[in-house]
N, C-alpha and C positions, 0 to 999 in steps of 0.2 A: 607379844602381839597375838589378837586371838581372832578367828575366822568361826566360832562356834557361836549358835543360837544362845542368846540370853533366857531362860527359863522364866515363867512365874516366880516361880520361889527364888530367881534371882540365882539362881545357878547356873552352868555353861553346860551345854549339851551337845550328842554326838551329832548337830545337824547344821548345815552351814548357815552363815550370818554373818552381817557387817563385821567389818575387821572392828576392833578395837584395842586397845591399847592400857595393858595393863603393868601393875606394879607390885611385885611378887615379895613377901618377906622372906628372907633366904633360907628361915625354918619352914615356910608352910609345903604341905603335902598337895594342896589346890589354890583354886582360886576362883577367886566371884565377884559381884557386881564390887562389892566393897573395895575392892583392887583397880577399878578401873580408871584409868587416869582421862582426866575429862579433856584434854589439850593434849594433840598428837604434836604441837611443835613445842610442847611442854618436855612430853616423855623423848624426844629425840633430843631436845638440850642437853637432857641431864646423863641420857645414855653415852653424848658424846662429852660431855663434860668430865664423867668416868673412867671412857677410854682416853681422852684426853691425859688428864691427869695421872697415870697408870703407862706412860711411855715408854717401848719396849727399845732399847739401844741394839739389839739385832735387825731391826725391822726400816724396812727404805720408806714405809711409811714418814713424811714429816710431821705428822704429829701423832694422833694414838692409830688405835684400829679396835672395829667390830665386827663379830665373826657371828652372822643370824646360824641358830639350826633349824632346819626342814625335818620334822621328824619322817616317820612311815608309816605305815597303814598298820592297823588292831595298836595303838597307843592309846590310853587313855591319857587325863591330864595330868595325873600321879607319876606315870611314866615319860611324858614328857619335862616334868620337870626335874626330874631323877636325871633322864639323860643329859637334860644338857647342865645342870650341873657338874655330872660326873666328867664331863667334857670340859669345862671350865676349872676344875680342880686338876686333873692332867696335866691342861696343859698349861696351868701357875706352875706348876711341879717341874713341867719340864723348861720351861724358862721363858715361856711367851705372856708376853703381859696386854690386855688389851679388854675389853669387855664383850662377854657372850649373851646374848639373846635368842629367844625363841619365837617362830612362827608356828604358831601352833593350828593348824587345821581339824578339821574333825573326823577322825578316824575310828570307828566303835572299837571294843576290845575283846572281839570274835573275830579269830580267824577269817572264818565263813563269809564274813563282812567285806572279803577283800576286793571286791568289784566293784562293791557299792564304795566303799573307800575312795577308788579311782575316781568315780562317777563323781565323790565330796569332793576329792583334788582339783579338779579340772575347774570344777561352777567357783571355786573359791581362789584359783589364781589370780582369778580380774581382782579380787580381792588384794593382794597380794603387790598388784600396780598400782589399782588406783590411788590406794593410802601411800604405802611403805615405799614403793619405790618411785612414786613422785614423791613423797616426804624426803628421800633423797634426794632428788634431784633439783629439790629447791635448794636446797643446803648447800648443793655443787656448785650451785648457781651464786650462790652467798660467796663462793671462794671456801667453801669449809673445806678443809685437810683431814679430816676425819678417813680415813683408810675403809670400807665396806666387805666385807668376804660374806661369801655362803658357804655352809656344807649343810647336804641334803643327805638322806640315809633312804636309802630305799625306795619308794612310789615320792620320797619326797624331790627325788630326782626330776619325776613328772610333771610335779607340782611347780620347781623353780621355772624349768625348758617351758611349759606351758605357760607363766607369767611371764616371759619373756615375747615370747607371740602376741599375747597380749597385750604388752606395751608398743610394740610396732600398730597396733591399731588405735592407739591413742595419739591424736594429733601434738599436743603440746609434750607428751613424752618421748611419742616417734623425733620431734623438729632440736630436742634439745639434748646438748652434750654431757650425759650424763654415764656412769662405767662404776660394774663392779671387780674391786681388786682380785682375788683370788676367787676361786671356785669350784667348792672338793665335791665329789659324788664319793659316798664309800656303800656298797651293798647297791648298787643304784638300778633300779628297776626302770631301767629305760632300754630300749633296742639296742644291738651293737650297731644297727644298722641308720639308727636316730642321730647317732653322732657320724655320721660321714662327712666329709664335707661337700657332698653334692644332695644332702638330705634339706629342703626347705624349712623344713618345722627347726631344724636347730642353728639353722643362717641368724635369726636375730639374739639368739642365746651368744652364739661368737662374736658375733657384731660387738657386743657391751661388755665383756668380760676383758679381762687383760691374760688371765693366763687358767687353764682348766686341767683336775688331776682325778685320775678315775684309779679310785683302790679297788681292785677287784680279789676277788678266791672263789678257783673251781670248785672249791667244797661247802659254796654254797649251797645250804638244801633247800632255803624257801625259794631260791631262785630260780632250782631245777623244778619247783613246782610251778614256779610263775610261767616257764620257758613250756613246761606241760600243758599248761591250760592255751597256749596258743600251739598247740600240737607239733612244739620243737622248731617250728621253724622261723621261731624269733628268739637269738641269742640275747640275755639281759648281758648290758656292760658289766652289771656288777660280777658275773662270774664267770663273762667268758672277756673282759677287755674290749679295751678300744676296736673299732675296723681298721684296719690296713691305711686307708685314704682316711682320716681323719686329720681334723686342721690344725696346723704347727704350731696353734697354742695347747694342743692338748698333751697330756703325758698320762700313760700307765703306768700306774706299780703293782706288781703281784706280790697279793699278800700269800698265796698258798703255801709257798714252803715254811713261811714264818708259823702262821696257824696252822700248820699240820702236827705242830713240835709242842701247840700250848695244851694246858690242861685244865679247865674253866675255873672258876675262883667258885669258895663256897659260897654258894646262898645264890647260886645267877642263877634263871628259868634258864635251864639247858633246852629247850625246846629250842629258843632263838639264837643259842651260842654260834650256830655258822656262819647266822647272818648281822647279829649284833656285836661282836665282839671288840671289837673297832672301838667301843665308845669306852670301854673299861682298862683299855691295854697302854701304859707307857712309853712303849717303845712306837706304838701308833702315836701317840700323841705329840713323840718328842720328832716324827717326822713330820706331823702333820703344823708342828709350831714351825720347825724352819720353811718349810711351805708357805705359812701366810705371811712372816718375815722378808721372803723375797730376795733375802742378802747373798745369796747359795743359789748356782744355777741349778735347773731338775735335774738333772745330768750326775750333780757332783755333791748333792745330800749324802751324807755321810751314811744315814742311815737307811741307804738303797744302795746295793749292791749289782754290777754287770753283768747279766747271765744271756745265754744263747737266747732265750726268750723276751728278754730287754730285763728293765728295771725291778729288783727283787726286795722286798720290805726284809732288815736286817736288824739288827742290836747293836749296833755300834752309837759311839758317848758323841754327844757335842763336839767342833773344833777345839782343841786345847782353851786357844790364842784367842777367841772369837771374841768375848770382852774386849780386846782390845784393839777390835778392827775400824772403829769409829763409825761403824754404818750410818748409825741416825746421822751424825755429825756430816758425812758425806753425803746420805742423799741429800740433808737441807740445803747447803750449799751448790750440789746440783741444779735444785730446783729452783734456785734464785735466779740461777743460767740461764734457764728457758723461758725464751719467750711467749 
């Protein structure tokens, strides 16, 4: 999905515009008019028809799941589709099967950009509702099993919390029962103070999720700039965690002891490694698959560890046994349960 201005020449720009709905070759570096699929209840069939098909037996999901990503601010589209690729090979690797997509908004790829970036986030959330997540909510409405997750990186944190506000001001979206599954921030440039639960702006974000996980590291650097530009006294979740009061769907994991210990892979732009890293790392991956799996309370992911601080991102392997815990097989049969 793409939130960028169509160009003359038929190319996608760093300016916002009608969402649209495209269909990427899994070799291309871009993407353009020629990609774009003309039936958004076209490209959601076929999306869920993949995750469908591609059934993860870890996962309480009954039938598949899809995991959109939210990029951040200075991406281009070459980087967006790098990331979430690299994000989708992860986490096949680490044993979560399901299909990943991108919302791609328009973020320049200058730093310097990073306000106006916010300024592109915000105007393109309603975006973000009107199509995609009533295109959900029709589905819901169909009885579809399709599983939904987010994970946002960075301003794209802003980007999800703000289309979430703006489906509450949507009558047929406000009036209708609609939820998404999981819902990761990792690097997330939002206030610690935005997730409270006495904060308005993220009442209707809680409202529709089922369950919310904030990866955060003190040794974020772009964060400590983002925290500078509001002259300190707005802590970003992504590197300082949860507030205190925040609502008992939410869970922190600190990633700082873990990334204190890594050492970047060749070829990464080290300039983002504090705050990017997340998308390239294994052992992230292989927590963040039992996370949208569901099967494993937060508490008792094998791959977080108990510390005075709370919950600490670790390297430890999958359950032995867990193949043979029949999840899909139980939650289906749960779900036949409920009325």
């Amino acid at each position: 999905m793409t939130a960028r201005t169509l160009s003359k020449e038929r190319g996608f720009t760093n300016e916002p515009g009608p969402l649209r709905f495209v269909k990427v070759p899994r070799d291309a570096t871009l993407y353009d008019a020629r990609h774009v699929v003309g039936s958004p209840g076209q490209w959601a069939a076929e999306v869920r028809d993949v995750a469908d098909g591609n059934e993860n037996p870890n996962s309480i999901s009954p039938s598949g799941d899809v995991l959109i990503f939210v990029h951040g601010y200075n991406n281009a589209i070459s980087h967006v589709l790098e990331r979430m690729r690299m994000l989708r090979k992860n986490l096949l690797a680490e044993g979560w099967r399901g299909e990943v997509v991108a919302f791609d908004w328009p973020s320049a790829n200058q730093t310097l950009n990073y306000l106006e970036d916010r300024h592109d986030g915000a105007s393109v959330a309603s975006e973000l509702v009107t199509k995609a997540i009533r295109l959900l909510s029709e589905g819901q409405k169909r009885n579809c099993p399709t599983n939904v997750h987010i994970i946002a990186h960075s301003a794209g944190g802003y980007v999800t919390m703000e289309a979430f506000v703006q489906a509450e001001k949507k009558g047929e979206l406000f009036r209708a029962d609609w939820r998404i599954g999981q819902v990761v921030f990792i690097a997330g440039d939002v206030s610690t103070a935005s997730l409270s639960e006495k904060s308005e702006w993220s009442g209707p974000f809680f409202k529709r999720i089922m369950r919310f996980t904030n990866y955060y590291s003190p040794y974020d650097a772009a964060l400590a700039v983002s925290n500078a530009k509001r002259l300190g006294i707005s802590p970003r979740a992504g590197r300082s965690g949860l507030p205190k009061d925040a609502p008992h769907k939410a869970v922190d994991v600190n990633c700082g002891p873990y990334f204190n210990a890594l050492k970047p892979p060749a070829g990464w732009d080290e300039r983002s490694w504090t705050h990017s890293w997340y998308i390239s790392d294994r052992v992230f991956a292989r927590d963040l698959a039992m996370t949208l799996e569901g099967g494993i309370d937060r508490t008792a992911i094998p791959t977080r560890e108990k510390a005075a601080e709370g919950l600490v991102l670790a390297d430890h392997p999958r359950p032995a046994y867990q193949s043979h815990w029949q999840i899909k097989e139980t939650a289906r049969f749960e779900e036949s349960r409920i009325v």
